[in-house]
C-alpha positions, 0 to 999 in steps of 0.5 A: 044269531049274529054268528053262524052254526059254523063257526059257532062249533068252530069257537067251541073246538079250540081254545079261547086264545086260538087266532081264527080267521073271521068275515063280519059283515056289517050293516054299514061301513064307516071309518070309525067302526074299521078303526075300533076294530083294529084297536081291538087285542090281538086283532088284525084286519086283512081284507075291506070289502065294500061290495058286500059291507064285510070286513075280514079279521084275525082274531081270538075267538074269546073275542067274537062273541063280544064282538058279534053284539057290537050294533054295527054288525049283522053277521059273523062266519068263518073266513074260510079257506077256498082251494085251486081246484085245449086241441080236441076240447075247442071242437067239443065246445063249438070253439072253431065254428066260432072262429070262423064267424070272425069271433075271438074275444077282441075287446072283452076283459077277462078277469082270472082270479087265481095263483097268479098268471106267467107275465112272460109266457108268449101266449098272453103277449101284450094282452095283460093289462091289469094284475094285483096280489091279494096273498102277499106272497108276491106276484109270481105264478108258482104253482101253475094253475092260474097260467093253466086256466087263463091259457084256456080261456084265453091262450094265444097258442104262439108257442104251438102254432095255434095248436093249443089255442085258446077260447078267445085268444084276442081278449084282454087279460086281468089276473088276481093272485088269490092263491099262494104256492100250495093253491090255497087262500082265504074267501076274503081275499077271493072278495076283495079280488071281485071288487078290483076286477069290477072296479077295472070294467072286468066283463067276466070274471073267472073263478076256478076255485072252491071251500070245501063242503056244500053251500046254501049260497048266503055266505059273504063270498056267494054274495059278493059275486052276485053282487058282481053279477048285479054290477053287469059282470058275468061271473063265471065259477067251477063247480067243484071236485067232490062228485060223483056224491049230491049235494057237494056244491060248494062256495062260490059255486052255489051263489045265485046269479053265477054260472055254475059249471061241471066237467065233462069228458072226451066223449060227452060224459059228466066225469065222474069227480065232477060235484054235483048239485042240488045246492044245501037250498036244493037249487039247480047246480051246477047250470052247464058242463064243459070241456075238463079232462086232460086239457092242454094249456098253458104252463107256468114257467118253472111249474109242474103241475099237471102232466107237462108235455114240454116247456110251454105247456102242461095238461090237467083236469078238473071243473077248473079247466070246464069253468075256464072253457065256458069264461072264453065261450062268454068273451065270444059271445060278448063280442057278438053282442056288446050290449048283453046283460049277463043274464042274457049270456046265461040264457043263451048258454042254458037254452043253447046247451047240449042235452047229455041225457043225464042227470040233471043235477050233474050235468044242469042244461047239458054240454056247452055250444059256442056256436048256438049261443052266439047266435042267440045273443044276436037274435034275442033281447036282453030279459028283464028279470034274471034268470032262473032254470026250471025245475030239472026233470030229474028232481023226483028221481032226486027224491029217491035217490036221497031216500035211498042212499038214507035206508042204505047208508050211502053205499054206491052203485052204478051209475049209467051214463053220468058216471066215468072213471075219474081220470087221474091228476098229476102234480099239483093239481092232484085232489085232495078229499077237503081241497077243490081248488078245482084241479 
């Protein structure tokens, strides 16, 4: 079947005339196959994606069926749509035991695929090297998250005196616009973005964002970063908002070859929102925590998003901010290691990680140490193969668990040591039950 169950279910629910939001994956891309489909009724193409041979559309769904039998196709799915889901954090992570190794990211290129970056803010002066909008909402930060993010990974800290400095605060900064005002966008547009980010030499690639559900890790978005990752980029993705429940890794959290990254709290605790794996394949997720609640970083100016506690600067939380700890952590150890695969950096990261004690499916290796991962990459050989966590110790406890909460339905008890309050979120970065753009 050429169209996914999804979206299958997605035609039968509406009406035959109803615009939807398409990806078509194809078996090759050719000139004459984009032009057929633009001199198709009604059809409008948003988004080429090469990287992954997909091209994203808008058109009648009485019009997929037909099209999904054209011999040039392989594979149609929803265009679905992805949500935007520093002082005491950076000791948590290790971050000052790196500086003082001489350590911050100089060289290294970030990519932040997001809302957007404040150009102005004198956090990332003369620094951002590269920026694109992929919403046709102009290039604007005017919902704040992707200030936030970026000011994490990578944040100066000029407007507080170093106070609220960033992972790597020498790096150099991409951003692509892939989210509008409200913190939403479309997965193609999240593609095409990791395509530019890896045309420009990107060396990581940070993706704070999230669809709602779980995922298998085979849909077009999972498979474009990957293919990022393929490329020699290290792929850096939020795990997600929908915990403390199993099985709520989304996309792109769910691809294979990204780092996966869960929240943790102040006192090393897995926070309680944080999503949780296995994937819908019952793999391993998320691969790591980090640093999540109640962040201060960046704020975009004219924004409220987050708890602002003056003009530059805002605080938030969510496996948003944890991904954007972990981005900063990679640019570090980039440094240290120049010829690094990225499956090296991940291993370093798995190897060097914190064992919280905890479910392993909530918290993967455990809790991120900068320090112990730089000295891996300078001590270790990039493998050969990539690579992939064993089994977690608790995947019996799993088993149990799933029996359980099916002879229960689903009721919840108390979890021990994972589970925290949740802390609140304020602004534009609060949760919405199908919203993980991950704060």
């Amino acid at each position: 079947m050429r169209i996914t169950a999804k979206l299958a279910d997605k035609i039968e629910s509406v009406s035959p005339d109803e615009i939807l939001h398409i990806i078509v994956r194809l078996r090759l891309i050719e000139r004459e196959i984009i032009s057929e489909m633009i001199q198709r009724p009604q059809a409008s193409i948003r988004q080429v994606v090469k990287m992954a041979k997909s091209i994203s559309l808008a058109i009648p769904a009485r019009q997929i069926e037909r099209l999904s039998l054209e011999p040039w196709v392989e594979k149609i799915e929803e265009d679905e749509k992805v949500y935007a889901v520093l002082d005491e954090s950076m000791q948590m992570m290790g971050a000052h035991a790196a500086w003082e190794l001489g350590f911050t990211g100089k060289k290294v290129k970030i990519a932040v695929i997001d809302t957007g970056i404040d150009r102005a803010h004198p956090d990332f002066a003369n620094r951002i090297v590269a920026t694109k909008d992929f919403t046709l909402e102009g290039f604007k930060d005017s919902n704040g998250h992707g200030s936030h993010v970026t000011g994490i990974a990578v944040g100066a800290g000029a407007s507080s005196k170093s106070k609220y400095r960033g992972v790597a605060p020498e790096a150099v900064i991409l951003s692509g616009k892939v989210l509008s005002v409200d913190g939403s966008g479309r997965m193609s547009d999240v593609m095409a973005a990791v395509e530019w980010a890896v045309s420009l030499g990107s060396d990581i690639i940070n993706l704070s964002l999230s669809t709602s559900g779980s995922s298998d890790g085979s849909d077009a978005l999972c498979e474009t970063c990957d293919a990022a990752v393929e490329a020699g980029v290290v792929v850096c993705v939020a795990a997600g908002n929908d915990g403390p429940d199993r099985r709520t890794i989304g996309s792109p959290a769910a691809a294979r070859r990204v780092i996966t990254v869960g929240a943790a709290t102040a006192n090393g605790l897995v926070a309680e929102f944080s999503s949780r794996g296995p994937t819908v394949d019952d793999r391993l997720k998320p691969e790591l925590v980090a640093p999540g609640v109640d962040i201060i970083s960046v704020r975009a100016k004219g924004t409220r998003a987050g708890k602002p506690l003056d003009t530059h600067y805002t605080s938030a939380t969510g496996t948003s901010m944890a991904v954007s700890h972990v981005s900063g952590a990679v640019a570090l150890l980039l440094e240290a290691n120049r010829k690094a695969s990225p499956q090296l950096i991940k291993e370093a990261l798995l190897h060097t990680a914190v064992d919280l004690e905890v479910d392993d499916y909530a918290q993967g290796a455990g809790m991120l140490s900068a320090e112990a991962a730089i000295r891996y990459v300078q001590t270790h050989e990039n493998p050969l193969e990539p690579v992939d966590q064993s089994p977690p110790r608790s995947a019996t406890l799993s088993k149990i668990a799933d029996i359980y909460k099916s002879v229960t339905g689903g009721r919840r008890s108390g979890r021990k040591g994972a589970k925290v309050a949740a802390t609140e979120e304020a602004g534009l970065f609060d949760e919405a039950p199908d919203a993980n753009f991950l704060d």
